[in-house]
N, C-alpha and C positions, 0 to 999 in steps of 0.2 A: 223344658222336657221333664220326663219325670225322674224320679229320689226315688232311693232304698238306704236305708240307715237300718244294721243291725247294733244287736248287744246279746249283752247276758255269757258270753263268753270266761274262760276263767280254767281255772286248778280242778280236777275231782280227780277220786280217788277212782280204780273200777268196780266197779257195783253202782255204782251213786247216778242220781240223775243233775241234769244242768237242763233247763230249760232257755230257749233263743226267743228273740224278740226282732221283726223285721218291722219298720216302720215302711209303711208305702205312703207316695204324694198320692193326694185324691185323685187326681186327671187318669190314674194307670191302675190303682189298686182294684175297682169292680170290674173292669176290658178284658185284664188279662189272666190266666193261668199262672200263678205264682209257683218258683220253685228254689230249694234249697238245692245247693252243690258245695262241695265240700274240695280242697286241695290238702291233702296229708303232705309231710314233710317230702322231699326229694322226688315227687311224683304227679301225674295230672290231674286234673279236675274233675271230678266224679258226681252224677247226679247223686243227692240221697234222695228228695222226695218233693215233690208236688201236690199241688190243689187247685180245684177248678174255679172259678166265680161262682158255683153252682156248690159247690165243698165236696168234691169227689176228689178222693186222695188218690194217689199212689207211688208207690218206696221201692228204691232199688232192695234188689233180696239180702244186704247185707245189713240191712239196717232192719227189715220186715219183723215185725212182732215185735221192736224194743223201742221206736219213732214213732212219735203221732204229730204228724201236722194239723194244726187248725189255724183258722182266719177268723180272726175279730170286726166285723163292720165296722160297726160307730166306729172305732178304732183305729181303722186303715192297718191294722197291724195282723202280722204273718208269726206265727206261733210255731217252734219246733221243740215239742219235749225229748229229749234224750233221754230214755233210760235204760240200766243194767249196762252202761258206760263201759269200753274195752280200751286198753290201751291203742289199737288199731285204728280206733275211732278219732284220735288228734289230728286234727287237720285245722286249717284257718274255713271259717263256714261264710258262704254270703248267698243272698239272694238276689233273686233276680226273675225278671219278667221276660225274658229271653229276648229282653233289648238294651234295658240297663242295668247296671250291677249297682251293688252295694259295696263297700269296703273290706267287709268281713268280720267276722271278729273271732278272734283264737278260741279254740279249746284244745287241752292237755289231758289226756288220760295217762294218770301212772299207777301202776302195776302194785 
């Protein structure tokens, strides 16, 4: 079945960007609608943003105007820039195909 492996997670400061990296297995990365969700500390899982097979985006409104998602073919890879970073924003990030998940990987926004 298929894999999602992120990265790129880590420390910023707020203002600063941190850009995500999702690797997708081949069998699932061109099928499906790929999407980032995010879980903040003590709280539920929250979409931030999507793309289609087609690259048609779209972002929950709290993240709209500072997130851009893009997909890399050759690649298999799912791309999330972060920027103008809020402390609000810390949450552990993962993706997923809305059948399997990835692990996540932390970011920390401090103030």
């Amino acid at each position: 079945q298929g894999w999602l492996v992120e990265s790129g997670g880590g420390l910023a400061q707020a203002g600063e960007s941190v850009r995500l990296s999702c690797v997708v297995s081949p069998d699932i990365f061109l099928r499906y609608t790929l999407q980032w969700w995010r879980q903040p500390p003590g709280k539920q899982r929250e979409f931030v943003a999507s793309i289609t097979p087609g690259e048609s985006p779209n972002y929950s409104d709290s993240v709209m105007g500072r997130f851009i998602i893009s997909r890399d073919n050759p690649r298999n890879t799912v791309y999330l820039q972060m920027n103008d970073l809020k402390p609000e924003d810390t949450a552990v990030y993962s993706c997923t195909n809305g059948r399997n998940w990835g692990r996540g990987t932390q970011v920390t926004v401090s103030s």
